[in-house]
C-alpha atoms as an extended CHARMM CRD file, in Angstrom:
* protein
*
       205  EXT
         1         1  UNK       CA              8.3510000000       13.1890000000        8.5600000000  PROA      1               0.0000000000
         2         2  UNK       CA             10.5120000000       12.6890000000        5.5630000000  PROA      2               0.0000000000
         3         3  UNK       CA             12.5830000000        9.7560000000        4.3230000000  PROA      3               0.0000000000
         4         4  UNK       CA             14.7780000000        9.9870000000        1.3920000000  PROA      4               0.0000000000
         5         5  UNK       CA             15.2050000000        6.6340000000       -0.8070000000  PROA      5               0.0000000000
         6         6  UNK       CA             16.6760000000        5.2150000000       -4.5130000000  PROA      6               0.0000000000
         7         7  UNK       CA             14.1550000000        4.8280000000       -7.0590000000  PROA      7               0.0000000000
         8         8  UNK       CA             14.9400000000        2.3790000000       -9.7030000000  PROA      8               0.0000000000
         9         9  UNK       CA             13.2710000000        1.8570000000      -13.5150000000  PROA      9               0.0000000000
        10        10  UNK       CA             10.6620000000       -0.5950000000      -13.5290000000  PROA      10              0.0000000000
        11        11  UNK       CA             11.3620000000       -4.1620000000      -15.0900000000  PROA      11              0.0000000000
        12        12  UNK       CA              8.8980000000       -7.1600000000      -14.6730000000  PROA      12              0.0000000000
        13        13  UNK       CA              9.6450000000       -9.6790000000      -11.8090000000  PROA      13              0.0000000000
        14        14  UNK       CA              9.7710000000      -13.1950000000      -11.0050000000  PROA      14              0.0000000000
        15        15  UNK       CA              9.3090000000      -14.4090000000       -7.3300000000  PROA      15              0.0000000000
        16        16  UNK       CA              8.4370000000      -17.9760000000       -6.5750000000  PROA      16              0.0000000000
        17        17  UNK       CA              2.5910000000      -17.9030000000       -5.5880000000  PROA      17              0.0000000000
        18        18  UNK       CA              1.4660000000      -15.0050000000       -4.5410000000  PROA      18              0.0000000000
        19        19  UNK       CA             -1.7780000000      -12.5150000000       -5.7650000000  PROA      19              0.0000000000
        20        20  UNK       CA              0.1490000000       -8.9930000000       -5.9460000000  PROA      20              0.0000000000
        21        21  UNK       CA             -1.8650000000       -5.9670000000       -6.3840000000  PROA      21              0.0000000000
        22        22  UNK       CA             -4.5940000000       -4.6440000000       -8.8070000000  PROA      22              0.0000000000
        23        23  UNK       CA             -5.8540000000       -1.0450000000      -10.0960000000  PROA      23              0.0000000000
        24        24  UNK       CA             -9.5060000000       -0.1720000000      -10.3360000000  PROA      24              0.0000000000
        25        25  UNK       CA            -10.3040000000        3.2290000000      -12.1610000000  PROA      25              0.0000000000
        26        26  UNK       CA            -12.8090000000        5.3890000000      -10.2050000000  PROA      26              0.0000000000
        27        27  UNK       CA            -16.0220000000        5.6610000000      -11.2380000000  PROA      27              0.0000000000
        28        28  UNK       CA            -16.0790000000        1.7370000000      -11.9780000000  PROA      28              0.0000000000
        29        29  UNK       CA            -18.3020000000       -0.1860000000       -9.2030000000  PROA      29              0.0000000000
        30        30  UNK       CA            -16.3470000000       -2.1940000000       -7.1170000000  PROA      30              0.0000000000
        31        31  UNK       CA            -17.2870000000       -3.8080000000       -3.9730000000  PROA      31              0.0000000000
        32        32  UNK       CA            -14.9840000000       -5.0240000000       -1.3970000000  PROA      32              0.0000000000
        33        33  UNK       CA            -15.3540000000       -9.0640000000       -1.7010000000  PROA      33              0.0000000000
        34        34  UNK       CA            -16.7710000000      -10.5950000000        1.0950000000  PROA      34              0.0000000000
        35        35  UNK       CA            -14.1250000000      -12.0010000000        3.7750000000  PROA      35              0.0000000000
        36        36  UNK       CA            -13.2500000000      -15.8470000000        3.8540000000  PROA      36              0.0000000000
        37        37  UNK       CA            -13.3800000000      -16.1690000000        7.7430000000  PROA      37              0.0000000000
        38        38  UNK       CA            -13.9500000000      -13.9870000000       10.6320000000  PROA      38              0.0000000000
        39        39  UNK       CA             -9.7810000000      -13.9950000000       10.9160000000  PROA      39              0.0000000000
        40        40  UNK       CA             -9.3670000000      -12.1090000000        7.6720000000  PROA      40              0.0000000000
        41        41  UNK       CA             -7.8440000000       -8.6240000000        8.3810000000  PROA      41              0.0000000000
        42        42  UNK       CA             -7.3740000000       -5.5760000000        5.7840000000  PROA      42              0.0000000000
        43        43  UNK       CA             -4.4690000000       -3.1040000000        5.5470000000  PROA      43              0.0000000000
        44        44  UNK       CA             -5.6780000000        0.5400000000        4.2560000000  PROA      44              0.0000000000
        45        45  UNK       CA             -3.3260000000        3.4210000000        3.0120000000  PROA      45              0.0000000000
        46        46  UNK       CA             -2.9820000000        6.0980000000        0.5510000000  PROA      46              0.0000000000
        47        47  UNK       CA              0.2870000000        6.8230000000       -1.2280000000  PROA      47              0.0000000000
        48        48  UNK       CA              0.5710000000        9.9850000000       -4.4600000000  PROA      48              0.0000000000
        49        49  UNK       CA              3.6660000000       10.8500000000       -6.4460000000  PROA      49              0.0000000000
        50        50  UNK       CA              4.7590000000       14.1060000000       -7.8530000000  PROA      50              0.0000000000
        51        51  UNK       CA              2.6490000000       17.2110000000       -7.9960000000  PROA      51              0.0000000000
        52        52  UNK       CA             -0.1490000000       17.1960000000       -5.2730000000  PROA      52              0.0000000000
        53        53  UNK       CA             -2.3460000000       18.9310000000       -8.1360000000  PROA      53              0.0000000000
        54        54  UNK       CA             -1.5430000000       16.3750000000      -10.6170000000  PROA      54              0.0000000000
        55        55  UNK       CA              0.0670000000       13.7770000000       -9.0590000000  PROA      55              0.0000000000
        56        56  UNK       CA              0.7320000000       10.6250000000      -10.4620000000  PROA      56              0.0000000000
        57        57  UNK       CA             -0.6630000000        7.5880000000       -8.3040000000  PROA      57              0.0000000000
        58        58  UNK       CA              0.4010000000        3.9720000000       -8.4560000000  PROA      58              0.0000000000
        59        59  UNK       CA             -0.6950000000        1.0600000000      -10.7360000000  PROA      59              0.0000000000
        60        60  UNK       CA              0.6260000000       -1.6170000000       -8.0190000000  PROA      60              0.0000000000
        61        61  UNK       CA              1.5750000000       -1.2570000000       -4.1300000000  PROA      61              0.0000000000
        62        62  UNK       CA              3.4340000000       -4.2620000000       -2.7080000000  PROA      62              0.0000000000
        63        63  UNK       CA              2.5050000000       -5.5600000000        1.1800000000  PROA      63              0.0000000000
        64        64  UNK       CA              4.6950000000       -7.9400000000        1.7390000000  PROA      64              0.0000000000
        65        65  UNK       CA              4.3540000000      -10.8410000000        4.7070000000  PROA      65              0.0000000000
        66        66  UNK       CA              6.9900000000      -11.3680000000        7.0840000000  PROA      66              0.0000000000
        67        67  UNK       CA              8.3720000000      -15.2250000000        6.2150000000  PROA      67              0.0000000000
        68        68  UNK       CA              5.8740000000      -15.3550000000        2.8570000000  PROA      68              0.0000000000
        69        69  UNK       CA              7.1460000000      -16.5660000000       -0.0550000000  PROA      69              0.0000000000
        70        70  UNK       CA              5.5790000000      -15.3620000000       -3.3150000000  PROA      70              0.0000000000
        71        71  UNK       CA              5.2490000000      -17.3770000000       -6.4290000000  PROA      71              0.0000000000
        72        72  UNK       CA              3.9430000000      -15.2410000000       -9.3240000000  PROA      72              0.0000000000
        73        73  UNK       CA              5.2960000000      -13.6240000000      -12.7150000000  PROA      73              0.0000000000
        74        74  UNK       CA              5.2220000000      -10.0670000000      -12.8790000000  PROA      74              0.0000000000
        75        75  UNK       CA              4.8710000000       -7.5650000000      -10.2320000000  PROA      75              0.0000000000
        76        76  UNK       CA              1.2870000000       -8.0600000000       -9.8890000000  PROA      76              0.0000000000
        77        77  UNK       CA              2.4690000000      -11.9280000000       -8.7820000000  PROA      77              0.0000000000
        78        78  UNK       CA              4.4120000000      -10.7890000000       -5.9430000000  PROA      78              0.0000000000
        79        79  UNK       CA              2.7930000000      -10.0430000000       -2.2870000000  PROA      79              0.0000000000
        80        80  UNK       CA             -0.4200000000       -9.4520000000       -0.5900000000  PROA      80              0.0000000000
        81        81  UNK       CA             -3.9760000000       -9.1640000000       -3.0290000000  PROA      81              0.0000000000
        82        82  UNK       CA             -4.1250000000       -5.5100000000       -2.7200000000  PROA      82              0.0000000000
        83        83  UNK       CA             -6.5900000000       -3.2940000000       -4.8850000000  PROA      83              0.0000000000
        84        84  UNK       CA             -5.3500000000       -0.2090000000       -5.6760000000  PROA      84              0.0000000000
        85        85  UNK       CA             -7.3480000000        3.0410000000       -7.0440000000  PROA      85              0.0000000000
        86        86  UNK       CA             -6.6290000000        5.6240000000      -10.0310000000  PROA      86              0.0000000000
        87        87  UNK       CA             -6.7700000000        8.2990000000       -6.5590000000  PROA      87              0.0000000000
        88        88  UNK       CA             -4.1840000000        6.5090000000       -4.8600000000  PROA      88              0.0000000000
        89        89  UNK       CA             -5.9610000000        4.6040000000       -2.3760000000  PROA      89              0.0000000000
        90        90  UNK       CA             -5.0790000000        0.9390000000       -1.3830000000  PROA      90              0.0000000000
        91        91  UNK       CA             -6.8780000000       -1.8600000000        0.4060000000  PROA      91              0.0000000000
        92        92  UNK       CA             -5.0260000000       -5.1980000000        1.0760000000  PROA      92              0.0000000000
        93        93  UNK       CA             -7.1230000000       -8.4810000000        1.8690000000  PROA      93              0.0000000000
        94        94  UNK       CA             -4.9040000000      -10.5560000000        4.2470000000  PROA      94              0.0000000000
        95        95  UNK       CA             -4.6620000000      -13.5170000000        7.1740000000  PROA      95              0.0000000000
        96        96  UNK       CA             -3.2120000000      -12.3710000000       10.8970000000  PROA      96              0.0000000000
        97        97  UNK       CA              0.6290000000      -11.6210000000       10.6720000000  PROA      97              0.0000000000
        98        98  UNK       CA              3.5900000000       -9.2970000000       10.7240000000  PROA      98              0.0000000000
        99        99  UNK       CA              4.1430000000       -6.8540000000        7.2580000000  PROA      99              0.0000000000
       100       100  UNK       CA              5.7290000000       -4.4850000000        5.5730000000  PROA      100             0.0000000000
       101       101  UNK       CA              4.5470000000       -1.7160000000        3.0190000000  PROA      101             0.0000000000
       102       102  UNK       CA              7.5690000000       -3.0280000000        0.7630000000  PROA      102             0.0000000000
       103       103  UNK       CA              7.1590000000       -0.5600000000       -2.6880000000  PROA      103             0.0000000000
       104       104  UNK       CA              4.7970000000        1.1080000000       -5.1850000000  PROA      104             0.0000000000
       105       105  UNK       CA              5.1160000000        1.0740000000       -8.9440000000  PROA      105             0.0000000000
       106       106  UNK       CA              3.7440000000        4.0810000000      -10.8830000000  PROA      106             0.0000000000
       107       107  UNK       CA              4.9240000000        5.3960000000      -14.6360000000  PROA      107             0.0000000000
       108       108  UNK       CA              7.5960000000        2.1630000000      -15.0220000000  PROA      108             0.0000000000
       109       109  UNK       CA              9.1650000000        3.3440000000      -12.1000000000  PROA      109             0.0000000000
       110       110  UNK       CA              9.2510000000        0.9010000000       -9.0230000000  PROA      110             0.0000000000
       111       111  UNK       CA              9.2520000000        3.0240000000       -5.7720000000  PROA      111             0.0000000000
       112       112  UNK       CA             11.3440000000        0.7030000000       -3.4500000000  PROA      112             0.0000000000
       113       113  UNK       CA             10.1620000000        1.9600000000        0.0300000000  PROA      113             0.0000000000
       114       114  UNK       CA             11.8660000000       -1.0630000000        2.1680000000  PROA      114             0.0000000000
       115       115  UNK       CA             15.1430000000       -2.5460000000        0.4860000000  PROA      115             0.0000000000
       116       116  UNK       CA             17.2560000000       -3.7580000000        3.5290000000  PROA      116             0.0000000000
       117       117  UNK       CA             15.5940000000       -6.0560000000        5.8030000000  PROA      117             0.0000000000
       118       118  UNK       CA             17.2520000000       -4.8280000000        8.8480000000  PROA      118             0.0000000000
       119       119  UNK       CA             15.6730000000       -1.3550000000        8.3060000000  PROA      119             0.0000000000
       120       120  UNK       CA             12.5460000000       -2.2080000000        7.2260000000  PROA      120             0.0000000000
       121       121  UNK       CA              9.2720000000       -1.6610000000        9.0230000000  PROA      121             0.0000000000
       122       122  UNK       CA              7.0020000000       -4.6670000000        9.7410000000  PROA      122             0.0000000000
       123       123  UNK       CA              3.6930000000       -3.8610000000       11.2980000000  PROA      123             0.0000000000
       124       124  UNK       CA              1.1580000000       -6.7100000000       13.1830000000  PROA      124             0.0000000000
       125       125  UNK       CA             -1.9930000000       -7.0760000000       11.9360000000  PROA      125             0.0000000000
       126       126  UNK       CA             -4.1370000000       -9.0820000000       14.2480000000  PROA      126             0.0000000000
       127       127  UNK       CA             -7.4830000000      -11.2510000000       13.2220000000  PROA      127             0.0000000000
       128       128  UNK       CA            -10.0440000000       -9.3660000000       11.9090000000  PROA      128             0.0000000000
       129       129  UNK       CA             -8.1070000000       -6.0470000000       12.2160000000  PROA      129             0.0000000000
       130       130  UNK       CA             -8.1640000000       -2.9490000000       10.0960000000  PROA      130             0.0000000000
       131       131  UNK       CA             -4.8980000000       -1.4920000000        9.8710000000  PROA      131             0.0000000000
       132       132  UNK       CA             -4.3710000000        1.8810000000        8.5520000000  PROA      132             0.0000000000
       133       133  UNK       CA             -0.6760000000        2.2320000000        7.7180000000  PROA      133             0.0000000000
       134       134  UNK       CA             -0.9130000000        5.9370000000        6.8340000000  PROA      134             0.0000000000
       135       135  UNK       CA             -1.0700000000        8.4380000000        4.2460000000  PROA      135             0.0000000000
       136       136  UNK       CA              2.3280000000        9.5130000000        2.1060000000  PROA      136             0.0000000000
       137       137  UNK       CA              3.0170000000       11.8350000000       -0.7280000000  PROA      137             0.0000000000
       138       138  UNK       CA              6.2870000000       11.0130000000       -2.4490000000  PROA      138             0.0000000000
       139       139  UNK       CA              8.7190000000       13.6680000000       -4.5040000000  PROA      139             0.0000000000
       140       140  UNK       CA             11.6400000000       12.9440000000       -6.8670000000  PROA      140             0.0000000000
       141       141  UNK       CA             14.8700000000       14.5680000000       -5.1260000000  PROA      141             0.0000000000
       142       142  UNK       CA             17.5480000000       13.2810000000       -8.2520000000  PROA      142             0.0000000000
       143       143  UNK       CA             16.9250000000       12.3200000000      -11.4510000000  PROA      143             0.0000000000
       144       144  UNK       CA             18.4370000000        8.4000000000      -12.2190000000  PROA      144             0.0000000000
       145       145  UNK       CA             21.4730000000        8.2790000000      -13.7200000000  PROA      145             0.0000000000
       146       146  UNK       CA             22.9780000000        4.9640000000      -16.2190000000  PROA      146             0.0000000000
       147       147  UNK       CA             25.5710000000        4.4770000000      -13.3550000000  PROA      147             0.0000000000
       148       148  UNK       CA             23.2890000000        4.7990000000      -10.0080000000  PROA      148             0.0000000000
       149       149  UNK       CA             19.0410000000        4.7860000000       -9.0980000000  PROA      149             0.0000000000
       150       150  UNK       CA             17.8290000000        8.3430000000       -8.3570000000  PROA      150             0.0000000000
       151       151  UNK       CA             16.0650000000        9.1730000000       -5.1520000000  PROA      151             0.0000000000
       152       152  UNK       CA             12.7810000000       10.4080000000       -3.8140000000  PROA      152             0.0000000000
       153       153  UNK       CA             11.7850000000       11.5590000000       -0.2690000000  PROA      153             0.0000000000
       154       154  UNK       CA              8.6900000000       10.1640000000        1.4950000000  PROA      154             0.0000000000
       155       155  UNK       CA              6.5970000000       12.2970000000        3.5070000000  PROA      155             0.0000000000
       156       156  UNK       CA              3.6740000000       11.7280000000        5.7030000000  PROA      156             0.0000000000
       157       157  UNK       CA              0.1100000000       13.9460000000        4.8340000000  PROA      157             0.0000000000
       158       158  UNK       CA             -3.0470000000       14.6680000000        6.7420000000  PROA      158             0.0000000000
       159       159  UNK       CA             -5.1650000000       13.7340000000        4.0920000000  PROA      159             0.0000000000
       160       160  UNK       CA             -7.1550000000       11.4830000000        3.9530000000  PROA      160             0.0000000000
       161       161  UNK       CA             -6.9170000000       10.7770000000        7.3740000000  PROA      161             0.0000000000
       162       162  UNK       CA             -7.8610000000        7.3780000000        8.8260000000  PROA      162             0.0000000000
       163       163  UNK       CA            -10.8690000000        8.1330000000        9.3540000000  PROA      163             0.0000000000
       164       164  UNK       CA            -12.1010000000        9.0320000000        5.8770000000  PROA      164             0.0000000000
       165       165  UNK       CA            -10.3380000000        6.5030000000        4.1240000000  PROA      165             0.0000000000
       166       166  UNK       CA            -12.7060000000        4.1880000000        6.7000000000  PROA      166             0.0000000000
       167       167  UNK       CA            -15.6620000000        6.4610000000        5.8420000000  PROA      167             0.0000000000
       168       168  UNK       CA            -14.9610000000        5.4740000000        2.8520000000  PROA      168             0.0000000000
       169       169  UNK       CA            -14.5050000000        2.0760000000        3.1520000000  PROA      169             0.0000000000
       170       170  UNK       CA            -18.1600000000        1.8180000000        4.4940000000  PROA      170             0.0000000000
       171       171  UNK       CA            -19.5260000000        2.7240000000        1.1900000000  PROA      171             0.0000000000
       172       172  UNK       CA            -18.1030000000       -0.2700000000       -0.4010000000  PROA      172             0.0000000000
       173       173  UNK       CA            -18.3040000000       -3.0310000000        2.3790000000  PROA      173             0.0000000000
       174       174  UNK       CA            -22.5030000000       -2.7090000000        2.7470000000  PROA      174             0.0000000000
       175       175  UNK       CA            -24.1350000000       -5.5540000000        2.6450000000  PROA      175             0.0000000000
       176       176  UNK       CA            -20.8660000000       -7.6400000000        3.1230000000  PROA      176             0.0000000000
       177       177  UNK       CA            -19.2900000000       -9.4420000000        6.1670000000  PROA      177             0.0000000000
       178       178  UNK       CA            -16.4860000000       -6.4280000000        6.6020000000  PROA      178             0.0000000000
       179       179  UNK       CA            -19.3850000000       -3.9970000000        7.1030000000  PROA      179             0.0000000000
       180       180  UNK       CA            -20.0170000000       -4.3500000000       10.9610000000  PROA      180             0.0000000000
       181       181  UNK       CA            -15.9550000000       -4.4850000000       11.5850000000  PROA      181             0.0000000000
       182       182  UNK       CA            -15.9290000000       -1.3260000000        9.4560000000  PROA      182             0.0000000000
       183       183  UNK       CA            -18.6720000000        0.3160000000       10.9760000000  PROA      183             0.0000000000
       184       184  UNK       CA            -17.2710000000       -0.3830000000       14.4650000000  PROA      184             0.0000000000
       185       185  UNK       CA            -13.4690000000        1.1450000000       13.4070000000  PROA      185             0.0000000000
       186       186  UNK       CA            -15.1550000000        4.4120000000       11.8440000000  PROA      186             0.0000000000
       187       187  UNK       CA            -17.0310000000        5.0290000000       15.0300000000  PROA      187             0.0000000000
       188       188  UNK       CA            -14.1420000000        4.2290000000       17.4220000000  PROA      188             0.0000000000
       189       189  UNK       CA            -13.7870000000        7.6270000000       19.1430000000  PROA      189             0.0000000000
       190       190  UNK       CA             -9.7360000000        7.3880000000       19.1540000000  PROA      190             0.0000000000
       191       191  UNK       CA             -8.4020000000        6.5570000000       16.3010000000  PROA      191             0.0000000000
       192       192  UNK       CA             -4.1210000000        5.3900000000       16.6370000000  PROA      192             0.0000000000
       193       193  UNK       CA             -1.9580000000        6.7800000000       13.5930000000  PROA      193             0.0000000000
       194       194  UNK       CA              0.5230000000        4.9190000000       11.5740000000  PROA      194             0.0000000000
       195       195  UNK       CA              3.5960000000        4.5310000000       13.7170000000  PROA      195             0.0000000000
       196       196  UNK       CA              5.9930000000        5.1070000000       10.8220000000  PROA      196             0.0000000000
       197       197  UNK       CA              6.9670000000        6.7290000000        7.3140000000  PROA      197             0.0000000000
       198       198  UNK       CA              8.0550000000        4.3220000000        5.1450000000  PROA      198             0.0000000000
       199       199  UNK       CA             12.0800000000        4.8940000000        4.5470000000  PROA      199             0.0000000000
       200       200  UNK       CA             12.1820000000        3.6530000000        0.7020000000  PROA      200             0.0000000000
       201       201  UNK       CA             14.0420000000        3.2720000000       -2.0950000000  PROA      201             0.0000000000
       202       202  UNK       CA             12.8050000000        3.3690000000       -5.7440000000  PROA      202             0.0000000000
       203       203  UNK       CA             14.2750000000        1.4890000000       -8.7880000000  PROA      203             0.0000000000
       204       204  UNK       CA             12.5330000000        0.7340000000      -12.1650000000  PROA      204             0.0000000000
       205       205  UNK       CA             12.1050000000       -2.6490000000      -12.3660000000  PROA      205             0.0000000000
């Protein structure tokens, strides 16, 4: 499925206290920190931009909370912790409630995937869920012009499935309290899809 969406230049934002999102190169170790209560929940997604053979992949991806208000300068100040990899892989830490992949920033271009709140898509993440939100290569369809944001279409891709983004996940939750929760998602034998494409628009900040 494809959705078509504004992209607008990046600029640095101020929302009143949030944790926002961070970017780990591969190849670094990284370990996914242990969880603060058997209620904590993660949200797990892949997004690329561009070419699929050189694609560029984002420095930030915004989850937003329904009713959550942010208080943080900078984009990285602004919605759930998220940690985001040079492949374009992304793994939110989060409490129980209702969200919204919101946008994605890559090459000081904000990719605004939910601008209208009575179009975006919230999703409900229950206590000690893992929610897979899906897996979505986004193209530039118009160039931005001085008078109006360009536009890029969304579209939803196979790969990597669910199932080895949680394959993956296992790798970097042993030996921590997500590893059993992990362990028992990857073996589930049916796995539910995302339920939506993001519909976005992008605009440099």
């Amino acid at each position: 499925m494809k959705t078509t969406s504004k992209y607008f230049a990046a600029v640095l934002l101020m929302i009143v206290a949030g944790c926002g999102s961070n970017q780990i190169q591969l190849g670094k170790p990284w370990q996914l920190p242990e969880p603060t209560g058997p209620e904590d929940a993660l949200i797990i997604g892949y997004v690329i931009i561009g070419d699929k053979e050189d694609p560029l992949t984002p420095e930030y991806v915004r989850i937003l909370g329904k009713g959550k208000v942010y208080g943080g300068m900078g984009l990285k100040g602004i919605g759930e912790k998220t940690d985001v990899f040079s492949d374009g892989r992304f793994v939110a830490r989060v409490k129980p409630g209702v969200f919204n992949f919101n946008a994605f920033y890559a090459n000081k271009t904000m990719y605004q995937v939910a601008t209208d709140a009575k179009t975006a898509v919230w999703f409900t993440v229950a206590p000690g869920q893992i929610h897979y939100v899906g897996s979505y290569h986004a193209k530039h369809t118009r160039a931005d012009r001085p008078w109006r944001p360009g536009e890029f279409s969304t579209e939803r891709i196979d790969k990597p499935s669910e199932r080895e983004l949680l394959q993956w996940l296992l790798t970097v939750s042993q030996g921590t309290g997500w590893e059993a929760r992990v362990r028992r998602r990857a073996g589930s034998p049916a796995l539910p899809s995302a339920t939506y494409a993001p519909g976005s628009k992008a605009k440099p900040p």
